[in-house]
N, C-alpha and C positions, 0 to 999 in steps of 0.2 A: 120359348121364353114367355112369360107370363108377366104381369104386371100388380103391385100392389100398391095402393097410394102413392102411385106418379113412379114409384122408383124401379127398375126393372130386375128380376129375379131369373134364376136357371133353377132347377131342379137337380138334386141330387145325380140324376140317370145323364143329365144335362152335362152338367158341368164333368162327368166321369165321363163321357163319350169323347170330349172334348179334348180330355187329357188323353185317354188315349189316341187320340189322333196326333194328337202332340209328340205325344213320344216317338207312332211309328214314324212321322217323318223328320226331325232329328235326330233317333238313333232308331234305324232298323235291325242295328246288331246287338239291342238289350241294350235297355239305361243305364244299368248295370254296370256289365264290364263297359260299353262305349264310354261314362262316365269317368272312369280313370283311366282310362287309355285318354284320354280329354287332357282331365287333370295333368297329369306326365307331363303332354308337350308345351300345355299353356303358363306352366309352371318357370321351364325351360326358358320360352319364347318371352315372358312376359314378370322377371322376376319380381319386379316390383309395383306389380299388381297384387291386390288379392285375388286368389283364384277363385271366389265367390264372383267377383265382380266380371274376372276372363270369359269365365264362365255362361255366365248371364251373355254377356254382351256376344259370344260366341251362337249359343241357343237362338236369341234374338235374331239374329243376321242371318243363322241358316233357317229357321221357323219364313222369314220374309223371303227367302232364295228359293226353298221349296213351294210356295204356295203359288211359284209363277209359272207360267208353260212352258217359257221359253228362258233359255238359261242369260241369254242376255240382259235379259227385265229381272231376273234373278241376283243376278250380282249388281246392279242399279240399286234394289230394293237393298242387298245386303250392304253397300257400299253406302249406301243412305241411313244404314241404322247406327253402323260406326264412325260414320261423321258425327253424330250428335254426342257420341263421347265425349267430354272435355277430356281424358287420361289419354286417351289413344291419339298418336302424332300420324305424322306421313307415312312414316316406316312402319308403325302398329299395323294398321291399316293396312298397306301390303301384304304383310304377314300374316294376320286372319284373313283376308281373302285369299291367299296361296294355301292357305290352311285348310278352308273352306271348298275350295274348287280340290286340293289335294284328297278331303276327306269324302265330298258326293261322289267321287270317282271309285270310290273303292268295293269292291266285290263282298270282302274279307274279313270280319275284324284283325287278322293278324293282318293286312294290309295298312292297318292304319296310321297317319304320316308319323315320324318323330318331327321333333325340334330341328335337328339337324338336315332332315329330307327336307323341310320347309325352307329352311335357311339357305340350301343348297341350293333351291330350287330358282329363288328370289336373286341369289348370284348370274342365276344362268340371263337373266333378263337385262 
């Protein structure tokens, strides 16, 4: 990172490395298809949300989950980024983080949770 009259700059190769890292660690199985297999459940989970917004607030939580070593400090960080949502309640809340713990676990992209696996999941507790 470089600087130019006080203000701080990346570089093209910068800001592109960056993204890449981004992606592979919220979606290691393609932006892509991960991206609507997302869509689907958050849609489901979260109707009257925009999924622009689920979305986001999803990326966010697991981008702060992955950056941590230990999965405990993982869901802390994740758990702390969807507190600051005013849309998300108690129950929200829950629900992307069973989302969240349901979707780092998975091998597969055909593994990945639905709406209903989540919901189920959050009964069992």
């Amino acid at each position: 990172m470089g600087w130019f009259d006080g203000f701080p700059f990346t570089t093209k190769e910068e800001r592109e490395r960056r993204r890449k890292e981004f992606e592979k660690r919220v979606a290691p199985f393609g932006v892509d298809a991960q991206r609507e297999k997302l869509k689907e459940t958050l849609a489901i989970l979260f109707p009257r949300v925009g999924i622009t917004d689920s979305m986001f607030a999803f990326y966010y939580a697991k981008d702060a989950y992955t950056k941590k070593e230990d999965s405990a400090e993982g869901f802390a960080a994740a758990r702390e980024t969807f507190r600051r949502l005013k849309w998300l309640d108690a129950e929200g809340e829950r629900l992307m983080l069973k989302l969240l713990e349901m979707e780092c676990g998975i091998t597969s992209l055909e593994e990945f949770p639905t709406a209903e696996q989540v919901r189920k999941e959050i009964s069992k507790v």
